[in-house]
N, CA, C and O atoms as a GROMACS GRO file, in nm:
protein
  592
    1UNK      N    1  13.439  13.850   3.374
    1UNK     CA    2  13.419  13.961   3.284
    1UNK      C    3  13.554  14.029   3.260
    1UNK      O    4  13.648  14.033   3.340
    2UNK      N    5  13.550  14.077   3.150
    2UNK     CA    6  13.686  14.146   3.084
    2UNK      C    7  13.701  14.260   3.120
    2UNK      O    8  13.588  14.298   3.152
    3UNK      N    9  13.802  14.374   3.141
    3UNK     CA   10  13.796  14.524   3.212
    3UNK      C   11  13.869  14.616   3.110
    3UNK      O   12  13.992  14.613   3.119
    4UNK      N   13  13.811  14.705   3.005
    4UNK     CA   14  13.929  14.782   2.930
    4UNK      C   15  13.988  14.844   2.944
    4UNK      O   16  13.950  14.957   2.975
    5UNK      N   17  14.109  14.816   2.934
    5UNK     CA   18  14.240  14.975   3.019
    5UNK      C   19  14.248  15.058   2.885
    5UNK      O   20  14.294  15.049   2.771
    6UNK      N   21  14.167  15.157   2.975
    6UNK     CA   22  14.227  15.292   2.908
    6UNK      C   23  14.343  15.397   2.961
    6UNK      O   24  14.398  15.423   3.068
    7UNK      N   25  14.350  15.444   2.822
    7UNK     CA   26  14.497  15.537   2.901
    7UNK      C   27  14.418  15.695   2.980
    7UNK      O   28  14.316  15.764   2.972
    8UNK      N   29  14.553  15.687   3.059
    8UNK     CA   30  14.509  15.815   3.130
    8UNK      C   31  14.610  15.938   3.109
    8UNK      O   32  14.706  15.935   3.033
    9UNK      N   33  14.575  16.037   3.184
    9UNK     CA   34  14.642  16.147   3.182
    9UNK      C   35  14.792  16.121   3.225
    9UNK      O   36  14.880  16.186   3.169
   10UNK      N   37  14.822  16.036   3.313
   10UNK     CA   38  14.933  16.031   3.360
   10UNK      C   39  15.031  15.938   3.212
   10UNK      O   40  15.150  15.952   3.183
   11UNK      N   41  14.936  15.857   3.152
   11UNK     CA   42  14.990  15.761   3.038
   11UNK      C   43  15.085  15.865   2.927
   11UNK      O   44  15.188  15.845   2.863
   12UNK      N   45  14.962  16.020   2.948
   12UNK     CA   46  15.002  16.069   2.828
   12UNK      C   47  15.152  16.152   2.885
   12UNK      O   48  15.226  16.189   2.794
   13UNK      N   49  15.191  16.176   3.000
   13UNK     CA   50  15.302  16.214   3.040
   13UNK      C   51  15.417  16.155   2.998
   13UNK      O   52  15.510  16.205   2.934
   14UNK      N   53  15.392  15.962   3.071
   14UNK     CA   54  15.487  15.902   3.057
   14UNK      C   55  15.539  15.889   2.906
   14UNK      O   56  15.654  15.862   2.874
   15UNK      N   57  15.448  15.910   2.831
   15UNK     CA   58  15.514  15.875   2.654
   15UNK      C   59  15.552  15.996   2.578
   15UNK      O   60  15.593  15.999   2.462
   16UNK      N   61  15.535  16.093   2.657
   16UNK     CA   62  15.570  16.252   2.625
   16UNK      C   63  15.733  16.226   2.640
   16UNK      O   64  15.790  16.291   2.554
   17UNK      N   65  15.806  16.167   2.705
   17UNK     CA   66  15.929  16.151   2.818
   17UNK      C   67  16.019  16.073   2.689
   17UNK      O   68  16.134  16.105   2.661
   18UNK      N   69  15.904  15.915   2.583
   18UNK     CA   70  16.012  15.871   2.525
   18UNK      C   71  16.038  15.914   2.386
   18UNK      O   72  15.958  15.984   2.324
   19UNK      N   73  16.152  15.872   2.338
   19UNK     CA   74  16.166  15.950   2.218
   19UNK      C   75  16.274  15.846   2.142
   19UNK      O   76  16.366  15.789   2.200
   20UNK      N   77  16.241  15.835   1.985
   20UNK     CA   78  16.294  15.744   1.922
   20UNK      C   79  16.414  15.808   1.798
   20UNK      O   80  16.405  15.923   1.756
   21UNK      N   81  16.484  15.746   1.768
   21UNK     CA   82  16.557  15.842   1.603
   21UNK      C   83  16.539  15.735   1.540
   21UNK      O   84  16.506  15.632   1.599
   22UNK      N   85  16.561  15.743   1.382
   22UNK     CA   86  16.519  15.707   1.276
   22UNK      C   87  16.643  15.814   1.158
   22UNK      O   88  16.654  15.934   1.132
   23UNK      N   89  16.727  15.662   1.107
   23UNK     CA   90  16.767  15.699   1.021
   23UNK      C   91  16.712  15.652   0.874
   23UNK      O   92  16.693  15.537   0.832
   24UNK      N   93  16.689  15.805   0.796
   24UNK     CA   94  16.593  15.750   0.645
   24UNK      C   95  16.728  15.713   0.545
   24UNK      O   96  16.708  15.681   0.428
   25UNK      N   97  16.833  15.718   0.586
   25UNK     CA   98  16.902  15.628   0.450
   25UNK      C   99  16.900  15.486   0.433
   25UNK      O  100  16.953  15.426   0.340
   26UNK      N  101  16.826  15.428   0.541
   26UNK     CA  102  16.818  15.270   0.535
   26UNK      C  103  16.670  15.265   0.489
   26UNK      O  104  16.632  15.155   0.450
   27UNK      N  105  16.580  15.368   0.489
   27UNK     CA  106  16.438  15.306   0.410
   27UNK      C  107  16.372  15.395   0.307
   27UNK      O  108  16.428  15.498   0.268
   28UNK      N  109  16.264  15.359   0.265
   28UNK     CA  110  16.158  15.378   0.172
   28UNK      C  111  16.102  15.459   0.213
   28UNK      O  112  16.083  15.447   0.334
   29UNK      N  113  16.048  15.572   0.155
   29UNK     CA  114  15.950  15.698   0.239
   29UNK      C  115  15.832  15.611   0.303
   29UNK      O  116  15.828  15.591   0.424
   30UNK      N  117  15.716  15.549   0.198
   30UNK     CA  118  15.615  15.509   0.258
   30UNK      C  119  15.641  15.423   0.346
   30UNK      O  120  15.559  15.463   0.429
   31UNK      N  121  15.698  15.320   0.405
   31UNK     CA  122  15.707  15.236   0.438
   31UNK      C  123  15.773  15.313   0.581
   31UNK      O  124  15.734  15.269   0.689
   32UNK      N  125  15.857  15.411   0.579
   32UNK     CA  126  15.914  15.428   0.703
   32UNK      C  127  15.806  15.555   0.728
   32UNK      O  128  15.810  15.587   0.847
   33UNK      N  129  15.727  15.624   0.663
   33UNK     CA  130  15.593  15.723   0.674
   33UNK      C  131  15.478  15.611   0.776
   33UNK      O  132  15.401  15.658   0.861
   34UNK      N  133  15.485  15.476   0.749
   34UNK     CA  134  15.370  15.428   0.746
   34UNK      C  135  15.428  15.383   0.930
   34UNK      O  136  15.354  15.424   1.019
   35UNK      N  137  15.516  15.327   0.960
   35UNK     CA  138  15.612  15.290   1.115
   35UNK      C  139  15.582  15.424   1.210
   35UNK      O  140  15.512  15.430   1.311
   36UNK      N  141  15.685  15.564   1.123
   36UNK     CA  142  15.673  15.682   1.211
   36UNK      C  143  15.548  15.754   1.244
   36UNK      O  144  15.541  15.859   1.307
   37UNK      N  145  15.430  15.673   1.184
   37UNK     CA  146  15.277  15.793   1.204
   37UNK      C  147  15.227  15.639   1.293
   37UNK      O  148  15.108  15.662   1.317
   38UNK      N  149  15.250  15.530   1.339
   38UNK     CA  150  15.220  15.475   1.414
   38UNK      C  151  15.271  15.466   1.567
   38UNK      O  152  15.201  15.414   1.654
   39UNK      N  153  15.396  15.518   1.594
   39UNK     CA  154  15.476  15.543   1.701
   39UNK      C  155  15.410  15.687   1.754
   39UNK      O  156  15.385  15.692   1.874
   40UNK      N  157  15.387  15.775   1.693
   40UNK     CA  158  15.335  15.900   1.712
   40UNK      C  159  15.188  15.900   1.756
   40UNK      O  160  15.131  15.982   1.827
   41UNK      N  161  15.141  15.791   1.696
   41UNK     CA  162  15.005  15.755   1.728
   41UNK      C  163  15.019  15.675   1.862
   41UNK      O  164  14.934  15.717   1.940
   42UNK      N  165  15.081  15.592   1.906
   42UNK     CA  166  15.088  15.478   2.003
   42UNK      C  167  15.001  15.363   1.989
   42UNK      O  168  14.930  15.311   2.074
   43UNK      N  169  15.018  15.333   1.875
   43UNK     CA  170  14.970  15.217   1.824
   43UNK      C  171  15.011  15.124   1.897
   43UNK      O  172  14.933  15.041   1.942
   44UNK      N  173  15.153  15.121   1.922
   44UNK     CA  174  15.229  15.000   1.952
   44UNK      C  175  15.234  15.014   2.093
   44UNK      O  176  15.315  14.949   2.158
   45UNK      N  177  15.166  15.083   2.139
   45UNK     CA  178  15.206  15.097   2.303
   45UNK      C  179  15.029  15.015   2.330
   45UNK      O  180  14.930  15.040   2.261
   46UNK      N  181  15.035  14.926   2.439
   46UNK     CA  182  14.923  14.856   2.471
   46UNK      C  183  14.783  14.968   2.557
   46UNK      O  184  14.663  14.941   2.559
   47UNK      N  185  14.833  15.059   2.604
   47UNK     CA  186  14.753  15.150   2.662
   47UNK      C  187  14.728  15.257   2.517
   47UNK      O  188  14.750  15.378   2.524
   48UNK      N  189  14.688  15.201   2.411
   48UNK     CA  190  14.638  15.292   2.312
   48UNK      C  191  14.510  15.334   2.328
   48UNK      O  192  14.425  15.254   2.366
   49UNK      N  193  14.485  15.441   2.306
   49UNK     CA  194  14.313  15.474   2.358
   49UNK      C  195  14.357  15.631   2.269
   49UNK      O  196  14.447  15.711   2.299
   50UNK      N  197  14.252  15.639   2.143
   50UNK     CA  198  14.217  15.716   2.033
   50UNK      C  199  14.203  15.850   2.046
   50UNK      O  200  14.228  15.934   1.960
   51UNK      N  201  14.131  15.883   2.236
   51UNK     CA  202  14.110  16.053   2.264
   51UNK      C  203  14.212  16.092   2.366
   51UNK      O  204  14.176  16.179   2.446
   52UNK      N  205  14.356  16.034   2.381
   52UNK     CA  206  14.437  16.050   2.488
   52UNK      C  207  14.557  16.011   2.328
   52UNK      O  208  14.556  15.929   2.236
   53UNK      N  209  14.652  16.132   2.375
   53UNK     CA  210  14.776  16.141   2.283
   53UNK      C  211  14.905  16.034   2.399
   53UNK      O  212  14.974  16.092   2.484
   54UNK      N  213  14.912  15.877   2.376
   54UNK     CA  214  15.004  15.806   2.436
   54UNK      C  215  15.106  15.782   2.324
   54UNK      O  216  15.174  15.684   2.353
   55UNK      N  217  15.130  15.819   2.241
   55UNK     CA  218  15.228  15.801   2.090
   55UNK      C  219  15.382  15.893   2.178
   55UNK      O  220  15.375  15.977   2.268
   56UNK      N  221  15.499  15.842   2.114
   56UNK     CA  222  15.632  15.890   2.146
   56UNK      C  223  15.666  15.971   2.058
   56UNK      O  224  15.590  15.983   1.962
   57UNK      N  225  15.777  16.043   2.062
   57UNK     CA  226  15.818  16.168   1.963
   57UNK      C  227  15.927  16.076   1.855
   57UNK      O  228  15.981  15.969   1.884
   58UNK      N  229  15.936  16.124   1.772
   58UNK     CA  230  16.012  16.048   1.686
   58UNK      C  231  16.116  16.187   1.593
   58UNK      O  232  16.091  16.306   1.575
   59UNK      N  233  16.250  16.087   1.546
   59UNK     CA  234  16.378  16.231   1.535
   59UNK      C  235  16.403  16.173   1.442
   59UNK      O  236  16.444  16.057   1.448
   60UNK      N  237  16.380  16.253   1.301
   60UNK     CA  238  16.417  16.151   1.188
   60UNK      C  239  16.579  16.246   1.094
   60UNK      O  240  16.581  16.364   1.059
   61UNK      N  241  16.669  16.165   1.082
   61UNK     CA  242  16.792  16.202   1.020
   61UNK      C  243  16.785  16.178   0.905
   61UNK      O  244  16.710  16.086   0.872
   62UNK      N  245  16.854  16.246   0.810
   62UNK     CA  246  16.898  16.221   0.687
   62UNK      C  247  16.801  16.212   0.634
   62UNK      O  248  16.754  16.101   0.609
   63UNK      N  249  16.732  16.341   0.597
   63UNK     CA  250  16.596  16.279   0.492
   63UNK      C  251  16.628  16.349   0.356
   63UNK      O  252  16.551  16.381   0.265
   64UNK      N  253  16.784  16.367   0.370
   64UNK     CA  254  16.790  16.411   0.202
   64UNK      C  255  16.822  16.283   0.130
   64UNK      O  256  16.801  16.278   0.009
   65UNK      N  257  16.878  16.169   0.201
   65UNK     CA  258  16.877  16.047   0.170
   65UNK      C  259  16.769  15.909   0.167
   65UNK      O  260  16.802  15.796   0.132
   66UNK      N  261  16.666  15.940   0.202
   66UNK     CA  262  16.541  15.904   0.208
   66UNK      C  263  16.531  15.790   0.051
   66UNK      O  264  16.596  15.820  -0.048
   67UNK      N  265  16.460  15.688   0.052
   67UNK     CA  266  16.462  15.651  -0.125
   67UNK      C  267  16.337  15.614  -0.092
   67UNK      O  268  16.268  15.610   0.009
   68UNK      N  269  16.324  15.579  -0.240
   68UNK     CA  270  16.180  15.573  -0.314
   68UNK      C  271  16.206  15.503  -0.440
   68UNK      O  272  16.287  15.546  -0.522
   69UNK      N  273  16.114  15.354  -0.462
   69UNK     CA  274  16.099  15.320  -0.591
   69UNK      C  275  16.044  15.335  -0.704
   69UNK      O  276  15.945  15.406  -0.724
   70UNK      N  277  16.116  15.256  -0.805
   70UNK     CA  278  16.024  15.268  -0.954
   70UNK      C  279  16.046  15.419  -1.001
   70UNK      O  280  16.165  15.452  -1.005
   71UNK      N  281  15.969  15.499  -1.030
   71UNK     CA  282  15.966  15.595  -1.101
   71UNK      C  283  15.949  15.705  -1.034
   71UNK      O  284  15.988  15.811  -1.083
   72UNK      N  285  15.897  15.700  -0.925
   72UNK     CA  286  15.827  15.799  -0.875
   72UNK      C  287  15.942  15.948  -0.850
   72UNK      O  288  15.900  16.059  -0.818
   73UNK      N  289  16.063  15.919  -0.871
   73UNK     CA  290  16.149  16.046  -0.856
   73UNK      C  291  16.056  16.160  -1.018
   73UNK      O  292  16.008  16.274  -1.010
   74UNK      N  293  16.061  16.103  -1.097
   74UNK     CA  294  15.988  16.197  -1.218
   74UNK      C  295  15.805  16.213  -1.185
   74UNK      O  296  15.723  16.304  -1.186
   75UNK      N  297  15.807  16.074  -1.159
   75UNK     CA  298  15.638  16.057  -1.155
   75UNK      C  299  15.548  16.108  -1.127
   75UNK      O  300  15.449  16.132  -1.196
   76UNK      N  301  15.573  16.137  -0.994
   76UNK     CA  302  15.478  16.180  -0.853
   76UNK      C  303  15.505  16.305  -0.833
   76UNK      O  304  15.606  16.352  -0.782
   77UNK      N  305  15.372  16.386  -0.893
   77UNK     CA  306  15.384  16.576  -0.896
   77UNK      C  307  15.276  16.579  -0.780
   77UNK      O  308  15.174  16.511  -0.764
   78UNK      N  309  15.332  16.682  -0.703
   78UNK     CA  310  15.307  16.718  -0.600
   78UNK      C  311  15.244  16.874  -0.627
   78UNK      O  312  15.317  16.974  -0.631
   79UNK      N  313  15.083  16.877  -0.647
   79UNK     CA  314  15.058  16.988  -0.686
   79UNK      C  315  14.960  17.124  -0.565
   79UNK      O  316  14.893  17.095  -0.466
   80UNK      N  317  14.983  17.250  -0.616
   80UNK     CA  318  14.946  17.330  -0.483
   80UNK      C  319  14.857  17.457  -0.564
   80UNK      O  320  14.864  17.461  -0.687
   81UNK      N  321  14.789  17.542  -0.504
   81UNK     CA  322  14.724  17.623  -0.606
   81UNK      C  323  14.743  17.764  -0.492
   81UNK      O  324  14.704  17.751  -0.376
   82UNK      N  325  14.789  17.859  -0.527
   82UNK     CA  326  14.815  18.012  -0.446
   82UNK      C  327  14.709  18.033  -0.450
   82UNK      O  328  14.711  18.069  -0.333
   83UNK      N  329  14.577  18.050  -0.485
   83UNK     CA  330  14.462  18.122  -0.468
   83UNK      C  331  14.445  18.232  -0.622
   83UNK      O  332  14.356  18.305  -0.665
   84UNK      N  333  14.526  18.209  -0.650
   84UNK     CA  334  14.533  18.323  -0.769
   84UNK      C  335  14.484  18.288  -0.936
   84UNK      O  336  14.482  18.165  -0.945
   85UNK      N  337  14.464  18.321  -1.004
   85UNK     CA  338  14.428  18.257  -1.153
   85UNK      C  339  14.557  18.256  -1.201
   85UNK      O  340  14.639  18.347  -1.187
   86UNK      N  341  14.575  18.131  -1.268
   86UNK     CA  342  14.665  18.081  -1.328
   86UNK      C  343  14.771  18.006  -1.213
   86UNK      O  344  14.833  17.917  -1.270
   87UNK      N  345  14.798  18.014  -1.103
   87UNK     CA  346  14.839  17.995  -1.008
   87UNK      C  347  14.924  17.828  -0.937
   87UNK      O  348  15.011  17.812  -0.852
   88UNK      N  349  14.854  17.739  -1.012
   88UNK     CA  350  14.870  17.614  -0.995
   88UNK      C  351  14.997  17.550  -1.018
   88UNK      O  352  15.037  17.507  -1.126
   89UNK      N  353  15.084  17.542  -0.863
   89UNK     CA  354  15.233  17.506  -0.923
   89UNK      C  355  15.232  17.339  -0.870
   89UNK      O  356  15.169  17.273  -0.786
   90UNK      N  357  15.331  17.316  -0.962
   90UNK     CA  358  15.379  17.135  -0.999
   90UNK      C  359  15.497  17.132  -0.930
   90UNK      O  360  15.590  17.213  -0.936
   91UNK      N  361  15.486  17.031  -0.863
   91UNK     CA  362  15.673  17.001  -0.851
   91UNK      C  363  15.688  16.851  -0.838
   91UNK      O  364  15.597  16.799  -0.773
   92UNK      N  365  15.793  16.761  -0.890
   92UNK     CA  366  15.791  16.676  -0.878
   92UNK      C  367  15.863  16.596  -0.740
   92UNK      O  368  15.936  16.662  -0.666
   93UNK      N  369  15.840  16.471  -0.717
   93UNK     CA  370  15.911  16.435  -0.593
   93UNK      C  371  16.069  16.448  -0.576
   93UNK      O  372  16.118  16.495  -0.474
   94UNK      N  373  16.127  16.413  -0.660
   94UNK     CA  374  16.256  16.451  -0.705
   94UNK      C  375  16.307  16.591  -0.668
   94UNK      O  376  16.419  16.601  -0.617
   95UNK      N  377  16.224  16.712  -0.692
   95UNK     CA  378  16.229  16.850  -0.707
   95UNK      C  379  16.249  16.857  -0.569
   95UNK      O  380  16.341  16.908  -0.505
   96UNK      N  381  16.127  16.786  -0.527
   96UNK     CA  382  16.066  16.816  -0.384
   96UNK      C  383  16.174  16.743  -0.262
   96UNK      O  384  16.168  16.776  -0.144
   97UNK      N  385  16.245  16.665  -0.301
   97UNK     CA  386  16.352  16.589  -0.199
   97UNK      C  387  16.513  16.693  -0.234
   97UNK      O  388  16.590  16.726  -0.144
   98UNK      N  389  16.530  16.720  -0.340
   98UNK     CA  390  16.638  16.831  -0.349
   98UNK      C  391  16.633  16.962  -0.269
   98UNK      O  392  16.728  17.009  -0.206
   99UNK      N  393  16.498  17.019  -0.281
   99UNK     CA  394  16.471  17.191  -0.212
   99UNK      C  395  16.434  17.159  -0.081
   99UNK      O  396  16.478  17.241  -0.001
  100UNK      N  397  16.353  17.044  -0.018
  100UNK     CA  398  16.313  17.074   0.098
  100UNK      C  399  16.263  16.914   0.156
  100UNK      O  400  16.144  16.896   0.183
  101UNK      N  401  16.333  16.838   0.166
  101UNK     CA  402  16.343  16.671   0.246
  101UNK      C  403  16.279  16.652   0.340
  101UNK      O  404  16.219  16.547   0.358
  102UNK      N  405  16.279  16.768   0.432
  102UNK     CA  406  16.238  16.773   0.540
  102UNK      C  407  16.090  16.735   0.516
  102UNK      O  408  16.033  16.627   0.534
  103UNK      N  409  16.030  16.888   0.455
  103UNK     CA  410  15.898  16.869   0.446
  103UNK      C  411  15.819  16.748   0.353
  103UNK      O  412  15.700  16.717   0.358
  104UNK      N  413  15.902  16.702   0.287
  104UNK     CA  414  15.861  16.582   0.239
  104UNK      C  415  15.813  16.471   0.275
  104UNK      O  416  15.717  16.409   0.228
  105UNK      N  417  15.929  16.428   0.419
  105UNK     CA  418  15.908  16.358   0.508
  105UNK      C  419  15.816  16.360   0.605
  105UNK      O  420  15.786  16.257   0.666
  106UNK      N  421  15.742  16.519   0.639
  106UNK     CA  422  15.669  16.535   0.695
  106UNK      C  423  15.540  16.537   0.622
  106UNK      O  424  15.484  16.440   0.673
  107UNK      N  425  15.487  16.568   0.568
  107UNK     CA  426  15.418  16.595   0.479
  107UNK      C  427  15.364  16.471   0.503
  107UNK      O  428  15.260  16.458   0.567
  108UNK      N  429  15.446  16.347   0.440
  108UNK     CA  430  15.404  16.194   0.459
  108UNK      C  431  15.342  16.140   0.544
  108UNK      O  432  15.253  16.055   0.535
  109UNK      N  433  15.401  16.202   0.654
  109UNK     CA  434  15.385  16.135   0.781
  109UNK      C  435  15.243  16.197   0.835
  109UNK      O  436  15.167  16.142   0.914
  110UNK      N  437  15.228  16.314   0.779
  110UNK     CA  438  15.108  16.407   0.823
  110UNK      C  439  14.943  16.355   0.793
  110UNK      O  440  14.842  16.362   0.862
  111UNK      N  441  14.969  16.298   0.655
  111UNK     CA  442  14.873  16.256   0.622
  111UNK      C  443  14.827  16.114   0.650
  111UNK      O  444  14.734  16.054   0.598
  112UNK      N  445  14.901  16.077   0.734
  112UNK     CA  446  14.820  15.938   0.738
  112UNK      C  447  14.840  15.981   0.898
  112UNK      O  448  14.927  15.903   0.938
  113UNK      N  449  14.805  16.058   0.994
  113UNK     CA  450  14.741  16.105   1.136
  113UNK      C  451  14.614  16.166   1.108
  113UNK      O  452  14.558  16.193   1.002
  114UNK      N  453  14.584  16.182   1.219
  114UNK     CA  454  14.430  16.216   1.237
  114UNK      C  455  14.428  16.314   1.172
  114UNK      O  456  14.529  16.384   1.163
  115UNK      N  457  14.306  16.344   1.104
  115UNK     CA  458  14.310  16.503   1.080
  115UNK      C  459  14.187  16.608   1.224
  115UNK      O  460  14.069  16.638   1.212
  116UNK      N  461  14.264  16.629   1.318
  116UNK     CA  462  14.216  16.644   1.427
  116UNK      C  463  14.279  16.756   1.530
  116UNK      O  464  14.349  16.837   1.468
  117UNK      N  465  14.276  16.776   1.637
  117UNK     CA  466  14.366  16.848   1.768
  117UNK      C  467  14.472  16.756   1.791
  117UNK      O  468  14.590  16.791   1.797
  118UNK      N  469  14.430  16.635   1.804
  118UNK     CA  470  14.486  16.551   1.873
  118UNK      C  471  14.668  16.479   1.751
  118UNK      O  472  14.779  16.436   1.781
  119UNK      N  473  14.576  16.514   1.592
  119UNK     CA  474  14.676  16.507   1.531
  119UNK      C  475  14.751  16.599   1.506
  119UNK      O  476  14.832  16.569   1.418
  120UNK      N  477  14.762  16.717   1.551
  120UNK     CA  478  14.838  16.828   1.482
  120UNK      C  479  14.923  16.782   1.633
  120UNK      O  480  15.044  16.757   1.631
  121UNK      N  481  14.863  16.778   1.724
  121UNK     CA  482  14.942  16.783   1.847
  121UNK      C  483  15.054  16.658   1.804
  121UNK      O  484  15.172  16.691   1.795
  122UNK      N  485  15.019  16.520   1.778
  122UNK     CA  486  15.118  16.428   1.714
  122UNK      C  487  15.224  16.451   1.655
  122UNK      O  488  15.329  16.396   1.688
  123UNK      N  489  15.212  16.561   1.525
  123UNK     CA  490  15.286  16.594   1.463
  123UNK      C  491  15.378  16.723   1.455
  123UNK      O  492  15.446  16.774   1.367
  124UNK      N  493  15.338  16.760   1.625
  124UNK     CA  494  15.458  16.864   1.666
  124UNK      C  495  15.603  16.779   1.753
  124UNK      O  496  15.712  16.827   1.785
  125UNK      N  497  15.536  16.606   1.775
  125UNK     CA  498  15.669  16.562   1.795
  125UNK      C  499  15.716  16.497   1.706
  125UNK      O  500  15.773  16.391   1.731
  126UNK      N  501  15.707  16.534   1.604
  126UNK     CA  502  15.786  16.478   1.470
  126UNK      C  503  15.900  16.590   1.460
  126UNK      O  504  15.874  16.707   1.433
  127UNK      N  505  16.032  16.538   1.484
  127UNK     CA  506  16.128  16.651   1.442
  127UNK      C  507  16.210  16.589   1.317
  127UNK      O  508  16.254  16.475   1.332
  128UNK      N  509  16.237  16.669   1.170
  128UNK     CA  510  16.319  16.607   1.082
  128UNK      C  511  16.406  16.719   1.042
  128UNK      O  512  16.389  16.839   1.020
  129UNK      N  513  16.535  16.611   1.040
  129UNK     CA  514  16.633  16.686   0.999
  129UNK      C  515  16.753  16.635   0.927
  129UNK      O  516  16.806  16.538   0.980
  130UNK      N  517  16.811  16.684   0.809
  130UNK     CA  518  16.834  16.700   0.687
  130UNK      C  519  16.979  16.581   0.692
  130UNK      O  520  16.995  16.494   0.607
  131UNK      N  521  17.072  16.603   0.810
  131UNK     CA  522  17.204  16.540   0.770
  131UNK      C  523  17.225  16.495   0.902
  131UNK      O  524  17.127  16.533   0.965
  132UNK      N  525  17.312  16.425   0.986
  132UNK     CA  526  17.275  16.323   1.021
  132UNK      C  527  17.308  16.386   1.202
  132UNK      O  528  17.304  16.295   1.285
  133UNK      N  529  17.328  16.477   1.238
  133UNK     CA  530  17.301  16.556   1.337
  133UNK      C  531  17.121  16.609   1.375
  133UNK      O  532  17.026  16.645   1.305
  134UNK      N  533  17.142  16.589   1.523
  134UNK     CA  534  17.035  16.669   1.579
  134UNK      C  535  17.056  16.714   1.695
  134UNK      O  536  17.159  16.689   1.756
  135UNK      N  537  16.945  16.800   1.749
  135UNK     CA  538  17.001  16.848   1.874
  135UNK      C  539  16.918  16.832   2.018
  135UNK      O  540  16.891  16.897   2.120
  136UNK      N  541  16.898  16.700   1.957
  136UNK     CA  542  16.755  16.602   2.070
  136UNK      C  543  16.885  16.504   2.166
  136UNK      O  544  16.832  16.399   2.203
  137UNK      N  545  17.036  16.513   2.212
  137UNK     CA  546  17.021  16.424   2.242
  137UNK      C  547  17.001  16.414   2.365
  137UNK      O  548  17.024  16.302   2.410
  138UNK      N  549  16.958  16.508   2.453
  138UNK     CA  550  16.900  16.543   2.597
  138UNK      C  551  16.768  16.431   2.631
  138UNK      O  552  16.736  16.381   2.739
  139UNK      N  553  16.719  16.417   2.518
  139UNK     CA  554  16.590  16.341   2.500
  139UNK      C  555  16.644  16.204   2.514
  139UNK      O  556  16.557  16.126   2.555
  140UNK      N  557  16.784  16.141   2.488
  140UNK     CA  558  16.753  16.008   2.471
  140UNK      C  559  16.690  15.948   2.416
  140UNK      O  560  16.596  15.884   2.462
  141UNK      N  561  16.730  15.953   2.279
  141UNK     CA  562  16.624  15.863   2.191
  141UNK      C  563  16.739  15.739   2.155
  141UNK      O  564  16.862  15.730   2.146
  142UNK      N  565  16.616  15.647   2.139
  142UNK     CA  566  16.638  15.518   2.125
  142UNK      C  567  16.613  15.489   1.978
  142UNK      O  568  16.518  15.534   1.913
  143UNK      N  569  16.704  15.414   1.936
  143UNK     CA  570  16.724  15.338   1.796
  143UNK      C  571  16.561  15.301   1.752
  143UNK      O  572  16.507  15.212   1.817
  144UNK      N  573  16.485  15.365   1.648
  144UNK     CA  574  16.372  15.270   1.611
  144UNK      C  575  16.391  15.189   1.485
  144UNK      O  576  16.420  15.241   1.378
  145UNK      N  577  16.367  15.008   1.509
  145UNK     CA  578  16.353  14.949   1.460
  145UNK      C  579  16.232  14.934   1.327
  145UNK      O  580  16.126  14.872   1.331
  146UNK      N  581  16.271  14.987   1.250
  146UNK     CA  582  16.162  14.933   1.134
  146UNK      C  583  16.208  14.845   0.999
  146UNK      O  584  16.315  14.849   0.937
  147UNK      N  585  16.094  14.767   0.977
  147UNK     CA  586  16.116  14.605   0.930
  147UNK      C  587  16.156  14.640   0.767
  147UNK      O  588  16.060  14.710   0.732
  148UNK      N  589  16.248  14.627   0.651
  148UNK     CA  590  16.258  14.678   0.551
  148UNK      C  591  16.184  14.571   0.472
  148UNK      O  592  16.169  14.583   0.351
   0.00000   0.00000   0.00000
């Protein structure tokens, strides 16, 4: 008979501890959105188990350099509504990678995690930042490999 390892409390310590960087001038938002919300998740770690947070923190640089194909710098409006009449503001991705990269990058990454406890908690170890400094390197993060 087969035995399923689940992760435990102590699992979720040990992956609290690792921590990866990620530079976005070598990729594609979605594509490096779709890598960094799986590391955070612990997809890739074999003790994955869905109600225990075993996912690593991830340090993403340079996300004013971030790219994106085809059209989508004009294309892709990113829309929000204040609560107010008439209220409904547009911005395009383009707009949206000039004023604020960061949240762009996050934003991405946000939506494809749980929408849960367990995901907000995920996405407090997402740290992004703008130029190619951070101030994680106490953490030791390790180079993450993602496939272009």
């Amino acid at each position: 008979m087969t035995k399923t390892t689940l992760a435990t409390i102590e699992d979720h310590v040990r992956a609290a501890s690792q921590w990866h960087v990620v530079d976005a001038s070598n990729h594609t938002l979605g594509r490096m959105a779709v890598r960094i919300a799986s590391a955070l998740m612990g997809k890739d770690n074999p003790l994955y188990t869905a109600h225990i947070n075993v996912g690593c923190g991830v340090i993403v640089i340079n996300a004013e350099k971030v790219g994106v194909t085809g059209n989508k710098r004009e294309r892709r409006i990113y829309t929000r509504w204040t609560g107010y009449v008439g209220g409904l503001r547009e911005e395009s991705l383009g707009e949206r990678l000039e004023s604020n990269p960061e949240k762009l990058i996050k934003d991405a990454v946000r939506r494809m995690l749980p929408k849960n406890r367990i995901g907000r908690d995920m996405l407090r170890r997402l740290k992004v930042y703008r130029g190619a400094e951070h101030p994680h390197v106490a953490q030791q993060p390790a180079e993450m490999q993602i496939p272009s």
